[in-house]
N, C-alpha and C positions, 0 to 999 in steps of 0.2 A: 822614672827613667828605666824603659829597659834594655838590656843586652842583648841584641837580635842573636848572637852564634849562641848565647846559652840563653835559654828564655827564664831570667832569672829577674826580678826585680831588684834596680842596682839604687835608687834613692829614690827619696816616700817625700812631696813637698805637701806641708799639713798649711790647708786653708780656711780653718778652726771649724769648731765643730758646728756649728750651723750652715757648711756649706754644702751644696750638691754639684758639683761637677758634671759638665755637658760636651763640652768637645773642647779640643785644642789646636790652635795652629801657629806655627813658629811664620813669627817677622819676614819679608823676602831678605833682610840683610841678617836674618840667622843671629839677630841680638836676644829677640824678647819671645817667649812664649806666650802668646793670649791663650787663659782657661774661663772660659763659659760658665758662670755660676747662677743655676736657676734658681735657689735659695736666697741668695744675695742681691740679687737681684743687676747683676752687672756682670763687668770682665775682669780680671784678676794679671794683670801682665808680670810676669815672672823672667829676670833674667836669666838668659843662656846659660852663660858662662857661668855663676856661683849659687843660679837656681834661688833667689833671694825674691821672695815677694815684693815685689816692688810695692801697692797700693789698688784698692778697689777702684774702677771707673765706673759710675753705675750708668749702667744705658737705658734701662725700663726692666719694668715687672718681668718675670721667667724668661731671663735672657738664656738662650739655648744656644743655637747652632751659628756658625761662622763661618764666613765664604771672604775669602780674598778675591779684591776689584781684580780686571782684567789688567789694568796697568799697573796692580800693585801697590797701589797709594795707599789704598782703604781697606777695611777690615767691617765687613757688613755682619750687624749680630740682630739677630733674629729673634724679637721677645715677644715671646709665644702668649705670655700671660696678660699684655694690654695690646695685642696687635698693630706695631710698630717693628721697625728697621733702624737701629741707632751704625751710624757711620764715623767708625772712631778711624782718624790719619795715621797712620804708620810713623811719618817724621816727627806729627806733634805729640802722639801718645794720647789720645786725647779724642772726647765725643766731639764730633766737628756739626753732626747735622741727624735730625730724627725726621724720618719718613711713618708718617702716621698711615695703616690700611682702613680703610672705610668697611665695617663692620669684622674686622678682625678680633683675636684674642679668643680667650677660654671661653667667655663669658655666655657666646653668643647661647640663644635655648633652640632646638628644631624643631618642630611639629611638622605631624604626618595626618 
């Protein structure tokens, strides 16, 4: 957490040491932080209020980046490392649905 008028780091939430950290985005009702864990392979939802890890939700391999639905239900995570879309509910907390991409993922090789 930081203090925007003084740019000082005000609390450090540790998501043990095997994890990598990708982005973050707070709940629309302002409860839960979701942190993006490419190492772990999932999302890390952290409450607002006392900053307590709540529990991994894994979505798939090199979960990165997060995009909140246009009506706010959902919470789209972006796993870079098997080329998928895991779709966790905002009410339920929780993977509700994976969107597989047809040759997505690191894996892919390119020739020239």
């Amino acid at each position: 957490m930081l203090d925007w008028r003084t740019p000082i780091v005000m609390r450090h939430i540790h998501l043990g040491h095997m994890s990598m950290p990708q982005d973050v985005k707070l709940s629309p009702d302002g409860a839960v932080f979701y942190v993006a864990d490419m190492e772990r392979n999932g999302v890390w939802p952290v409450d607002a209020a006392t900053y307590k890890v709540l529990r991994l939700l894994p979505t798939g391999r090199g979960a990165h980046g997060l995009y909140v639905s246009r009506d706010s239900r959902h919470l789209y995570v972006s796993n870079r490392g098997e080329g998928s879309v895991s779709v966790v509910s905002f009410q339920k907390r929780k993977v509700v649905d994976v969107w597989r991409i047809p040759g997505g993922g690191l894996t892919r090789h390119w020739s020239i």
